[in-house]
PDB file of N, CA, C, O and CB in Angstrom:
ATOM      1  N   UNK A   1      -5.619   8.824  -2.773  1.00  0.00           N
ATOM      2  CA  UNK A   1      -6.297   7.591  -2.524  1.00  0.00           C
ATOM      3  C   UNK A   1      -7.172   7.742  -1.281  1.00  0.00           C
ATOM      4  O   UNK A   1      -6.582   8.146  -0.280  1.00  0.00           O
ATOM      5  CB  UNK A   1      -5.295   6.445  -2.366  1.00  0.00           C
ATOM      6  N   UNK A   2      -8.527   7.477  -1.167  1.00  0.00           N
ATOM      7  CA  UNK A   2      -9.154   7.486  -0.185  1.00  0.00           C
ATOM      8  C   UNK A   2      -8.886   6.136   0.755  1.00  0.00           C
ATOM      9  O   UNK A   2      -8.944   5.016   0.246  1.00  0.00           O
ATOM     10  CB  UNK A   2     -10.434   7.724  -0.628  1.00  0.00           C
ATOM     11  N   UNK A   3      -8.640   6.297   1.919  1.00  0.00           N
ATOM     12  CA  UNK A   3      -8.563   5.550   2.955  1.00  0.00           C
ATOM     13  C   UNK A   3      -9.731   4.996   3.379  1.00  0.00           C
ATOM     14  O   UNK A   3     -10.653   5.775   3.621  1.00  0.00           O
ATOM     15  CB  UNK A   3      -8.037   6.149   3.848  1.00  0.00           C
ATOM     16  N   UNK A   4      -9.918   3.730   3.536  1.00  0.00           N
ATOM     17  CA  UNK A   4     -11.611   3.241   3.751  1.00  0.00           C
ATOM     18  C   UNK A   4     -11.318   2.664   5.363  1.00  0.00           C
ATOM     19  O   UNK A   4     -12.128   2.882   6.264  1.00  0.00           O
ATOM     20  CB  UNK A   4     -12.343   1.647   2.349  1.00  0.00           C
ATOM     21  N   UNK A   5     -10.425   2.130   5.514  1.00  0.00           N
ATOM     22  CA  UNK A   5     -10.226   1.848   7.136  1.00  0.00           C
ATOM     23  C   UNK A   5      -9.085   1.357   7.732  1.00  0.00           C
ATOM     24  O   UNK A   5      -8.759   0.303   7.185  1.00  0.00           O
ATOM     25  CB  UNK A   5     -11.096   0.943   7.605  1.00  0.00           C
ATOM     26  N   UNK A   6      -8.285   1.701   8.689  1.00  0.00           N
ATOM     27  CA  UNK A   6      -6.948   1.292   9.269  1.00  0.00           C
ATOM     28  C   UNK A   6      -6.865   0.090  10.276  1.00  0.00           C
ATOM     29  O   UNK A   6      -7.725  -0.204  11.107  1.00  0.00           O
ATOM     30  CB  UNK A   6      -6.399   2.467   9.970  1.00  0.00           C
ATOM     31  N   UNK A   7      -5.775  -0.495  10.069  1.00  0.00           N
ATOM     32  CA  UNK A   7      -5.668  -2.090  11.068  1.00  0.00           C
ATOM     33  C   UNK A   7      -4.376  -2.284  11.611  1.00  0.00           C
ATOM     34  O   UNK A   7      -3.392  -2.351  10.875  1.00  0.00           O
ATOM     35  CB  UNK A   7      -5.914  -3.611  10.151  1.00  0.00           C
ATOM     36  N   UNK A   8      -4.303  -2.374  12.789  1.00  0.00           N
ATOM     37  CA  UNK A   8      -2.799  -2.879  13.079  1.00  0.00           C
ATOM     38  C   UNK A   8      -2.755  -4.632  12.473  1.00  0.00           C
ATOM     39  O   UNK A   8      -3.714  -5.395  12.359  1.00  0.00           O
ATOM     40  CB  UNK A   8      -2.443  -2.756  15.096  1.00  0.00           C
ATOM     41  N   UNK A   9      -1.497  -4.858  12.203  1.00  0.00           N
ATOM     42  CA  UNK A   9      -0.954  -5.986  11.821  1.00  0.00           C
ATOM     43  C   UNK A   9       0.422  -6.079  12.676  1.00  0.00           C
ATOM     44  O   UNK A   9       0.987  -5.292  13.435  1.00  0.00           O
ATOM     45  CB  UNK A   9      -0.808  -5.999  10.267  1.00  0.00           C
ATOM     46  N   UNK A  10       0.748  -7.554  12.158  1.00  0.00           N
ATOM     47  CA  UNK A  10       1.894  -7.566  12.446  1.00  0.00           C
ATOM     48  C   UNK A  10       3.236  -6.805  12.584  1.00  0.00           C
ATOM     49  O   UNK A  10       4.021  -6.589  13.507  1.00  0.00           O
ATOM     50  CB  UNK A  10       1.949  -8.117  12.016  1.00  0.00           C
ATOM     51  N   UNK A  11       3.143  -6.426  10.997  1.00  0.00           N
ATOM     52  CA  UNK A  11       4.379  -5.262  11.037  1.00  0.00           C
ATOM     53  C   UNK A  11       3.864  -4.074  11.204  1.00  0.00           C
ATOM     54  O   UNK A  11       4.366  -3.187  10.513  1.00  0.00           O
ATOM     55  CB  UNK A  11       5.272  -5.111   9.764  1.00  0.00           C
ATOM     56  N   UNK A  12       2.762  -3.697  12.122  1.00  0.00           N
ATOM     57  CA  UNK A  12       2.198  -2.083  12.346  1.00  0.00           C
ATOM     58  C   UNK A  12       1.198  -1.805  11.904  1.00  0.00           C
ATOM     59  O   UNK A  12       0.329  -2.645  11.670  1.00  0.00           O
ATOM     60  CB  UNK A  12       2.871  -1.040  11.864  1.00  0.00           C
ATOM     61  N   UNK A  13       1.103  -0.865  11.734  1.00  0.00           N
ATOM     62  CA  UNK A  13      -0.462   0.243  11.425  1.00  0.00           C
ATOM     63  C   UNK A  13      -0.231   0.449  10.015  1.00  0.00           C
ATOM     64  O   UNK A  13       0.590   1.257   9.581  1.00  0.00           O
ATOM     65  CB  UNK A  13      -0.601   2.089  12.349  1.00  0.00           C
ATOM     66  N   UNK A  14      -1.043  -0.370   9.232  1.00  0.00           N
ATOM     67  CA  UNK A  14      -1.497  -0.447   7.876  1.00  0.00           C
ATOM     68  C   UNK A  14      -2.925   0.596   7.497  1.00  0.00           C
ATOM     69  O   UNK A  14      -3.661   1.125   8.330  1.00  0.00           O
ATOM     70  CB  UNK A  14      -1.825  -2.083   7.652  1.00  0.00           C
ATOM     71  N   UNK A  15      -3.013   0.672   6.233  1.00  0.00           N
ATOM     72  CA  UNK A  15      -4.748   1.350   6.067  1.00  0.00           C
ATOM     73  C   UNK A  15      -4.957   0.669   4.156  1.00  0.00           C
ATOM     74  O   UNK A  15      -4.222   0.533   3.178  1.00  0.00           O
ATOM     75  CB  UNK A  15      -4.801   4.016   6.236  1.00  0.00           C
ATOM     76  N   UNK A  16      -6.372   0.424   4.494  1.00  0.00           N
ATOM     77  CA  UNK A  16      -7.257  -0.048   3.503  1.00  0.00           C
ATOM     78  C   UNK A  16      -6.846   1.205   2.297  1.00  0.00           C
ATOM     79  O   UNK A  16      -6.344   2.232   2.755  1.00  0.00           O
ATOM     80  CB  UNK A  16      -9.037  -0.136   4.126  1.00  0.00           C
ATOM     81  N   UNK A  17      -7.018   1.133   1.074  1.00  0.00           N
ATOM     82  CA  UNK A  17      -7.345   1.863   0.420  1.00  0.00           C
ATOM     83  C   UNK A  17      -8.334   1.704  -1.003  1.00  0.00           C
ATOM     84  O   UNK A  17      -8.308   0.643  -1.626  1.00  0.00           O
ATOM     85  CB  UNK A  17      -6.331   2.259   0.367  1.00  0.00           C
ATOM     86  N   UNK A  18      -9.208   2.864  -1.454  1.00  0.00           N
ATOM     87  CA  UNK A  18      -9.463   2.238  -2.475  1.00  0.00           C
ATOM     88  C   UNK A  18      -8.675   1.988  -3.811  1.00  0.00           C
ATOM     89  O   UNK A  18      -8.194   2.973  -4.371  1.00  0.00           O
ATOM     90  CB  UNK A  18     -10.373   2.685  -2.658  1.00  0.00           C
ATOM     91  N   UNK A  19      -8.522   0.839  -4.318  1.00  0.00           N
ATOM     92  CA  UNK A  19      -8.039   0.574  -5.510  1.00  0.00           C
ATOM     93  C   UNK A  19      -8.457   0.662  -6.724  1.00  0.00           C
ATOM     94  O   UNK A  19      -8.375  -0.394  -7.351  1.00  0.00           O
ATOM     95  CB  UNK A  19      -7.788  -0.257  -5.490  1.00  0.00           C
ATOM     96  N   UNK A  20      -8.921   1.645  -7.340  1.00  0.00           N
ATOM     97  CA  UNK A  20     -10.090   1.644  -8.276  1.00  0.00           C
ATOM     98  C   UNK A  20     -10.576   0.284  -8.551  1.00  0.00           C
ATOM     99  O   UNK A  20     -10.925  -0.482  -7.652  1.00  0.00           O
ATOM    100  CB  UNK A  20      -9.748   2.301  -9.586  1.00  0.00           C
ATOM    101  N   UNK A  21     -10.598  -0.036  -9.927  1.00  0.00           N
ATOM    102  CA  UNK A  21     -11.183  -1.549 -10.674  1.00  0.00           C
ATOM    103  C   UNK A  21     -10.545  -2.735 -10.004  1.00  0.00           C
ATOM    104  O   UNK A  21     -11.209  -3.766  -9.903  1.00  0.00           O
ATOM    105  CB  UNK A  21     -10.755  -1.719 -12.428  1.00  0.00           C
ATOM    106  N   UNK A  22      -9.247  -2.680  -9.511  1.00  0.00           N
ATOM    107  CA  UNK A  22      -8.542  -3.784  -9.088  1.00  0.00           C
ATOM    108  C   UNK A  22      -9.924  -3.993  -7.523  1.00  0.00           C
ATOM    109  O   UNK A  22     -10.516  -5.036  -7.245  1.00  0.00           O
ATOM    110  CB  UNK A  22      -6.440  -3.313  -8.719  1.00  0.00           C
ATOM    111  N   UNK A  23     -10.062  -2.602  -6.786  1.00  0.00           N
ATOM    112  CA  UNK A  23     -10.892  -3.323  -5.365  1.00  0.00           C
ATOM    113  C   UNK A  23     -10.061  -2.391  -4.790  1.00  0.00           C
ATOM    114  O   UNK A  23      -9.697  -1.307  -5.247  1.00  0.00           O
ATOM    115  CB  UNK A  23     -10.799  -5.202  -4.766  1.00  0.00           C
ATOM    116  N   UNK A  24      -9.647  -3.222  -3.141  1.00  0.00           N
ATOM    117  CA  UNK A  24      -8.691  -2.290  -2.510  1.00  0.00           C
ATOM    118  C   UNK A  24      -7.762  -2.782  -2.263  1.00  0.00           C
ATOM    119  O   UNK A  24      -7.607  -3.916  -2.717  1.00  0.00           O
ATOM    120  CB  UNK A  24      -8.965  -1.698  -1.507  1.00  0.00           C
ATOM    121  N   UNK A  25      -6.618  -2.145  -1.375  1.00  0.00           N
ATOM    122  CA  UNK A  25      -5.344  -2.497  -1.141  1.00  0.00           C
ATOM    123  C   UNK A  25      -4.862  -2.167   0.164  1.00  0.00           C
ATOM    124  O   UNK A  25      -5.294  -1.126   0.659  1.00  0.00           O
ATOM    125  CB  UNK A  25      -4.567  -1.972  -2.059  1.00  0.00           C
ATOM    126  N   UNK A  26      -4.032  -2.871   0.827  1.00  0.00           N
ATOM    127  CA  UNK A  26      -3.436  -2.544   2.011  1.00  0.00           C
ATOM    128  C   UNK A  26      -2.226  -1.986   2.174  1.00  0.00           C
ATOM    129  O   UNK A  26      -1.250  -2.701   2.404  1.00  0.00           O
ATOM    130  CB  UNK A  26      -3.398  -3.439   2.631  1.00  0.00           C
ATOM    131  N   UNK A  27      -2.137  -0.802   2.091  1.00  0.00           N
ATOM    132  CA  UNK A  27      -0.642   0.100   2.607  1.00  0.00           C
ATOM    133  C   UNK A  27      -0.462  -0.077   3.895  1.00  0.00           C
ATOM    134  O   UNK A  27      -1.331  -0.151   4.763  1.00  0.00           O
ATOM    135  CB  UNK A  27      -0.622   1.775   2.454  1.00  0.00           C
ATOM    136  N   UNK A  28       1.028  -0.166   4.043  1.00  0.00           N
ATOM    137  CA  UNK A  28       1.791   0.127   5.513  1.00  0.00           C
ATOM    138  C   UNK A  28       1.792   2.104   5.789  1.00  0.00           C
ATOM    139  O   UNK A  28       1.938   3.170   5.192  1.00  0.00           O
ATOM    140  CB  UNK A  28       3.870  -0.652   5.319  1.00  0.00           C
ATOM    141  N   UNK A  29       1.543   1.574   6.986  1.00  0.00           N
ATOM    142  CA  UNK A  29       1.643   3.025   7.272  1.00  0.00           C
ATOM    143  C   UNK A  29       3.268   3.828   6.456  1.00  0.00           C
ATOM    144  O   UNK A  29       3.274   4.859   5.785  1.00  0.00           O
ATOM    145  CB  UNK A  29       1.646   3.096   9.202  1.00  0.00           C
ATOM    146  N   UNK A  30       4.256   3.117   6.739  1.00  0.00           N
ATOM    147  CA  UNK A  30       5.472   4.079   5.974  1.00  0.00           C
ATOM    148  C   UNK A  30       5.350   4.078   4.659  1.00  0.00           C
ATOM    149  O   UNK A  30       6.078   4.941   4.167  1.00  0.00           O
ATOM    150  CB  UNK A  30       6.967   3.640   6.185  1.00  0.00           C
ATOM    151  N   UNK A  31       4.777   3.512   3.917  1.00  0.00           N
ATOM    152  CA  UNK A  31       4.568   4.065   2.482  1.00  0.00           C
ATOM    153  C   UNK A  31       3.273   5.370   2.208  1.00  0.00           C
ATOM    154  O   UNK A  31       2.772   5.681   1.128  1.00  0.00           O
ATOM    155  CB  UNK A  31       4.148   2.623   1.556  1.00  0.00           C
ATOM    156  N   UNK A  32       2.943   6.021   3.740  1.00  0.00           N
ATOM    157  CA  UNK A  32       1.829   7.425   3.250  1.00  0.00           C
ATOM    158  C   UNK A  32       2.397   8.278   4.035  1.00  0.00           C
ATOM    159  O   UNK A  32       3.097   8.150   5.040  1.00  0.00           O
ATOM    160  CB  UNK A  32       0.003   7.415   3.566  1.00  0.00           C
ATOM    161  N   UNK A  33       1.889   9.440   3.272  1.00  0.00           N
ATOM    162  CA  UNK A  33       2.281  10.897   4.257  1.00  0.00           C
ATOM    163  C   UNK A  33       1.700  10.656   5.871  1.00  0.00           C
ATOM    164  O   UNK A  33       1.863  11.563   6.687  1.00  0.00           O
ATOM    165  CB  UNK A  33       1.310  12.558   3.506  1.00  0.00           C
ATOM    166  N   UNK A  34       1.224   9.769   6.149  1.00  0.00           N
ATOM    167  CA  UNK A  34       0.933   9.727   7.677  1.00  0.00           C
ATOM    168  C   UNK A  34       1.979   9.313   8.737  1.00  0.00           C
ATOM    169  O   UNK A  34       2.219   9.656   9.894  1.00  0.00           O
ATOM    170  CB  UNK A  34      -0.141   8.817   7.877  1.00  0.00           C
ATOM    171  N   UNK A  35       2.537   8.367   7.794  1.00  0.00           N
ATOM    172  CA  UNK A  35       3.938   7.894   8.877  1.00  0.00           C
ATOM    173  C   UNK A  35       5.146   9.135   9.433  1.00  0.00           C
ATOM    174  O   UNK A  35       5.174  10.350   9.630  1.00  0.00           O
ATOM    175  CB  UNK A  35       5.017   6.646   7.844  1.00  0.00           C
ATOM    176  N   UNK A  36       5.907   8.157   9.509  1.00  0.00           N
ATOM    177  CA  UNK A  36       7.387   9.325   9.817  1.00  0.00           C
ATOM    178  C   UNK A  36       7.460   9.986   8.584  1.00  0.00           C
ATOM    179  O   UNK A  36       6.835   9.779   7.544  1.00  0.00           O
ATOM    180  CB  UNK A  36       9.146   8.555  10.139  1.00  0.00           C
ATOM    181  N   UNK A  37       8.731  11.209   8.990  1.00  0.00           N
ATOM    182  CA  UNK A  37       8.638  12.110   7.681  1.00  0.00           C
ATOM    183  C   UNK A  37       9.596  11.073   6.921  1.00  0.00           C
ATOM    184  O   UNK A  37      10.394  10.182   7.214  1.00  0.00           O
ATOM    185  CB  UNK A  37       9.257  13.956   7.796  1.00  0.00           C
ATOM    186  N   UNK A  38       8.779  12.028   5.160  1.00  0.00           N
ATOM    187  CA  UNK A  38       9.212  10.698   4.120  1.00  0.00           C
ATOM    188  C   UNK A  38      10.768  10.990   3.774  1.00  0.00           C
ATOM    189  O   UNK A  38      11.360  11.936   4.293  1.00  0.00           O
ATOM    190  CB  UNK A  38       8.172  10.641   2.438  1.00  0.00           C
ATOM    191  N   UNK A  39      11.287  10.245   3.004  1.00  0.00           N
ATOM    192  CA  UNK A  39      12.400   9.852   2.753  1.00  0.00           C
ATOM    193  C   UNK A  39      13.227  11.096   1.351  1.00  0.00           C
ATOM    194  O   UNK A  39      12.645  11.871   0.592  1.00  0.00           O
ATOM    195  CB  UNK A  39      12.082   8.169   2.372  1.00  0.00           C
ATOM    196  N   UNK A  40      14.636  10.828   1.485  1.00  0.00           N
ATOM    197  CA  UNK A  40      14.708  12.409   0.758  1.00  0.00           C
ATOM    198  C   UNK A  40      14.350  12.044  -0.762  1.00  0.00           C
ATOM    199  O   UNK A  40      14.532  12.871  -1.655  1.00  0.00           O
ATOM    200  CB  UNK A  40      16.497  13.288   0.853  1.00  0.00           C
ATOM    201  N   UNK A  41      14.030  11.256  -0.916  1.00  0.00           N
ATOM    202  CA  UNK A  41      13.368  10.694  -2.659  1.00  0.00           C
ATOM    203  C   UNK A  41      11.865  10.757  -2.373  1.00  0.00           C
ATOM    204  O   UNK A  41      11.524  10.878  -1.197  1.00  0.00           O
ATOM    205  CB  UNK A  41      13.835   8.704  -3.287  1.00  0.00           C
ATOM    206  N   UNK A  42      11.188  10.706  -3.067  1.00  0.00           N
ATOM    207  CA  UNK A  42       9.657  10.887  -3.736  1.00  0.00           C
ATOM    208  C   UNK A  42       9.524   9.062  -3.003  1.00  0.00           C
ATOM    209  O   UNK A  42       8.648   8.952  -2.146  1.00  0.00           O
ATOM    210  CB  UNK A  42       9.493  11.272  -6.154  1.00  0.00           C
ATOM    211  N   UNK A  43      10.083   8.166  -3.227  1.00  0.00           N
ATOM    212  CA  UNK A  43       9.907   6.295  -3.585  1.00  0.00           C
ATOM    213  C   UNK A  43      11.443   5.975  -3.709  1.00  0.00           C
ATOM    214  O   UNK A  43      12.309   6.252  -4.538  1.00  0.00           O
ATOM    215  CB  UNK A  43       8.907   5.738  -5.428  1.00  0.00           C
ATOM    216  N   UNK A  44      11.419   5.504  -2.918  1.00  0.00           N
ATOM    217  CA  UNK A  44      12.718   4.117  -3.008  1.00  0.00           C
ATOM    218  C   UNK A  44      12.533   3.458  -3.872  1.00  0.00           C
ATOM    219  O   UNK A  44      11.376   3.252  -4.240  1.00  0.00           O
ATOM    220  CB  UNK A  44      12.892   3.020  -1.943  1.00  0.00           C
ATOM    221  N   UNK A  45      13.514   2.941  -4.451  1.00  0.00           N
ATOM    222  CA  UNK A  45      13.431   1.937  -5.262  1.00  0.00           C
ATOM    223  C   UNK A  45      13.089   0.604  -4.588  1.00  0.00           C
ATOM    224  O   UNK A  45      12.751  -0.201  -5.456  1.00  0.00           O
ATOM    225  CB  UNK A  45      14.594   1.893  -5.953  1.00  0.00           C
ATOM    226  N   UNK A  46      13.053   0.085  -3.382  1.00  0.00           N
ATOM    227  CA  UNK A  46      12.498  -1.028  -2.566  1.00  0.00           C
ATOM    228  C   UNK A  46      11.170  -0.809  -2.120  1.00  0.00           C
ATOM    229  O   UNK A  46      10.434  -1.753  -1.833  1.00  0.00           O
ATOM    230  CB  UNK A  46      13.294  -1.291  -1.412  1.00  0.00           C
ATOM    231  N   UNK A  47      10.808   0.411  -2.041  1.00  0.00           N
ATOM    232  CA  UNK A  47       9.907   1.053  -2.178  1.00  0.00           C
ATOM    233  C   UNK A  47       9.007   0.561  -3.243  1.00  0.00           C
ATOM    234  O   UNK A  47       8.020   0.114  -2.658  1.00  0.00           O
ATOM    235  CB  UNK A  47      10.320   2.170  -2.275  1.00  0.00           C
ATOM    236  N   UNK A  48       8.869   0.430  -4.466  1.00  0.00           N
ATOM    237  CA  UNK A  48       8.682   0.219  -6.036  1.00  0.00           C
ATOM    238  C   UNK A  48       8.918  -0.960  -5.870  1.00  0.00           C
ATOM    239  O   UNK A  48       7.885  -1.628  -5.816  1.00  0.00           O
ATOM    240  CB  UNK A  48       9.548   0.935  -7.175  1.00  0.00           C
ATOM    241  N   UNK A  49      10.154  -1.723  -5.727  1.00  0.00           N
ATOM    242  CA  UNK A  49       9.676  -3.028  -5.926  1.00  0.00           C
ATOM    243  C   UNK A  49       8.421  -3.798  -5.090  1.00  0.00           C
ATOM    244  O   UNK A  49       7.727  -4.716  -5.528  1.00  0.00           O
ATOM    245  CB  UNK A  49      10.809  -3.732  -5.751  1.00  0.00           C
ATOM    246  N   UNK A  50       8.360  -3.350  -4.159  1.00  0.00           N
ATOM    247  CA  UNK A  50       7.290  -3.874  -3.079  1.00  0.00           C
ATOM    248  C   UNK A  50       5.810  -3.856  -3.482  1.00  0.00           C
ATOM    249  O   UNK A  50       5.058  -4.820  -3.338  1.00  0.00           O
ATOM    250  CB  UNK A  50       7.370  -2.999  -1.784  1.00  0.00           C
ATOM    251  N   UNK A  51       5.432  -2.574  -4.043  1.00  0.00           N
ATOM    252  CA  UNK A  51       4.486  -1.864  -4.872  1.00  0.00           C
ATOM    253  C   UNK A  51       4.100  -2.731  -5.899  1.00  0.00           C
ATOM    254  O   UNK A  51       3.031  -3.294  -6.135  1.00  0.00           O
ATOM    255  CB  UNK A  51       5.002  -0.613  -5.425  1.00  0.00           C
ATOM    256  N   UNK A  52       5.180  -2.725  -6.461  1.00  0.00           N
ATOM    257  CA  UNK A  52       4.923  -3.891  -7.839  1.00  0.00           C
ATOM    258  C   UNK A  52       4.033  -5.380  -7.614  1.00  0.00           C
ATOM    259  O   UNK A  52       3.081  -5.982  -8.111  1.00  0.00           O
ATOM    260  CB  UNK A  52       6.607  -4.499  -8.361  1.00  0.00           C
ATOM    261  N   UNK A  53       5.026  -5.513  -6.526  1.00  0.00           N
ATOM    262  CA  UNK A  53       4.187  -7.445  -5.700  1.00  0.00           C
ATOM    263  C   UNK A  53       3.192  -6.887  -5.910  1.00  0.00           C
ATOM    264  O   UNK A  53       2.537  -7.021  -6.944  1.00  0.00           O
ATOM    265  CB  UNK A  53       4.279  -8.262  -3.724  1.00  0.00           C
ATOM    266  N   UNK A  54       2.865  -6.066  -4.843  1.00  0.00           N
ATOM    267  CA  UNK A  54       1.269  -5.989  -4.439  1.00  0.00           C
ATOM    268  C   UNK A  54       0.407  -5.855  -5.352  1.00  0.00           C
ATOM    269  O   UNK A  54      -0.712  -6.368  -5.344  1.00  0.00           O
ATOM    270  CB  UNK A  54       0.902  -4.966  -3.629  1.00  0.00           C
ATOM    271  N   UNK A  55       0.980  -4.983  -6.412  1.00  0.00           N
ATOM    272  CA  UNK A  55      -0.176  -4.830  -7.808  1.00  0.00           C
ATOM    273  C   UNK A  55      -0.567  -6.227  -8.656  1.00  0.00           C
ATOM    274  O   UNK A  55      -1.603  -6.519  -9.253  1.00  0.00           O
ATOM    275  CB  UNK A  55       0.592  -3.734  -9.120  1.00  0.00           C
ATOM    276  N   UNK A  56       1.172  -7.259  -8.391  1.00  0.00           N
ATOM    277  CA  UNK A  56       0.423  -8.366  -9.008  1.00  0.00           C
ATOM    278  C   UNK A  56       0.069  -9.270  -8.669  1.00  0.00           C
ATOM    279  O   UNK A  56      -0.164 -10.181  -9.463  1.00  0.00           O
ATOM    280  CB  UNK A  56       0.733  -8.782  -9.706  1.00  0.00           C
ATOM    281  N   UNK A  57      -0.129  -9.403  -7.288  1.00  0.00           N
ATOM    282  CA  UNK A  57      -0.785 -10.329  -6.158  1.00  0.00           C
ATOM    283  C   UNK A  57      -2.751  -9.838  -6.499  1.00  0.00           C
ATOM    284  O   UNK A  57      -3.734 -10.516  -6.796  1.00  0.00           O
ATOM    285  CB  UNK A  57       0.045  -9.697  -4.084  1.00  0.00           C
ATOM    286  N   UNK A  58      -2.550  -8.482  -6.271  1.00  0.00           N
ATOM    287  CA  UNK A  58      -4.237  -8.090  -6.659  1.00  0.00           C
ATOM    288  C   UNK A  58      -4.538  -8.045  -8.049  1.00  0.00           C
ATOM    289  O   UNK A  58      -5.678  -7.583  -8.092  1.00  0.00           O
ATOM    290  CB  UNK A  58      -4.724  -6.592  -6.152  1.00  0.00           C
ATOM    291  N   UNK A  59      -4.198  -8.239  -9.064  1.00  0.00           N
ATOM    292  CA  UNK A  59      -4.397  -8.145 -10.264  1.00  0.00           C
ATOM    293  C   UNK A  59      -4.469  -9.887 -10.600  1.00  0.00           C
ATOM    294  O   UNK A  59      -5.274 -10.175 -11.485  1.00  0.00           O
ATOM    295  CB  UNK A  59      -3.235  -7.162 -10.970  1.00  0.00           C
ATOM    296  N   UNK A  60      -3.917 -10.731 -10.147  1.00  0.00           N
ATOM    297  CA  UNK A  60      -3.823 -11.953  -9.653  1.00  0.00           C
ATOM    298  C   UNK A  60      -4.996 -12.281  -9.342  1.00  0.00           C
ATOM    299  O   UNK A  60      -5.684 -13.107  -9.942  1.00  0.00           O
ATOM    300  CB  UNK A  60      -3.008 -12.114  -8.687  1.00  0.00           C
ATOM    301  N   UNK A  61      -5.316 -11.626  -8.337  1.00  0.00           N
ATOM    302  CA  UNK A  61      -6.167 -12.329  -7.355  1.00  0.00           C
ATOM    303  C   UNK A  61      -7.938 -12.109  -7.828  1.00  0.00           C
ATOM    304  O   UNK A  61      -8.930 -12.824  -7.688  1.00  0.00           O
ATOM    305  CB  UNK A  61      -5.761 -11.599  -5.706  1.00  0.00           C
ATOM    306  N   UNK A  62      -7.660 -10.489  -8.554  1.00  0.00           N
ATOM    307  CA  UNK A  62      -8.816 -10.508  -9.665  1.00  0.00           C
ATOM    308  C   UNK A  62      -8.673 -11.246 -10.701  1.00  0.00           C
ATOM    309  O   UNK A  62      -9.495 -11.060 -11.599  1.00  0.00           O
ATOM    310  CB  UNK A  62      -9.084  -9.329 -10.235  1.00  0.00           C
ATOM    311  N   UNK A  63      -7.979 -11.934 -10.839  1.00  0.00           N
ATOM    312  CA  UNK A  63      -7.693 -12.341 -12.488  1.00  0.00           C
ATOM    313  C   UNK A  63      -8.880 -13.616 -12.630  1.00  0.00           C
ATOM    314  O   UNK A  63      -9.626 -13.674 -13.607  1.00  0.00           O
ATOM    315  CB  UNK A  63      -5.696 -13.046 -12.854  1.00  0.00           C
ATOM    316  N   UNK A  64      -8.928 -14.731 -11.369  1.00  0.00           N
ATOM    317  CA  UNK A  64      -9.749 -15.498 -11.560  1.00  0.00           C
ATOM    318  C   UNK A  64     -10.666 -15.528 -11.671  1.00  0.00           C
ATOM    319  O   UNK A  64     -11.229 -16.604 -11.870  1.00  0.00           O
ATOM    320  CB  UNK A  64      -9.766 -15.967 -11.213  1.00  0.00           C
TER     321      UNK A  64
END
């Protein structure tokens, strides 16, 4: 995923990404290889659920 630009927020250092057709999306820094080292799984399963919101908050949010 190309990174288009990074922002601190509330809960930390997030980054833009592009989202293909949906647009873009905002990752937390601990869900990319940039954060701390990753976790001994590939994705948490809280991980995935979180993922999920976000896809249908923006799929949502294109929908109108």
């Amino acid at each position: 995923m190309r990174v288009l630009f990074e922002r601190r927020l509330a809960g930390g250092l997030a980054f833009s990404c592009e989202g293909g057709p949906l647009g873009s999306l905002m990752l937390p820094l601990v869900w990319t290889d940039r954060g701390p080292a990753a976790a001994s799984a590939p994705l948490s399963y809280e991980v995935l659920v979180e993922l999920a919101d976000v896809v249908a908050a923006v799929k949502t949010r294109h929908a109108g």
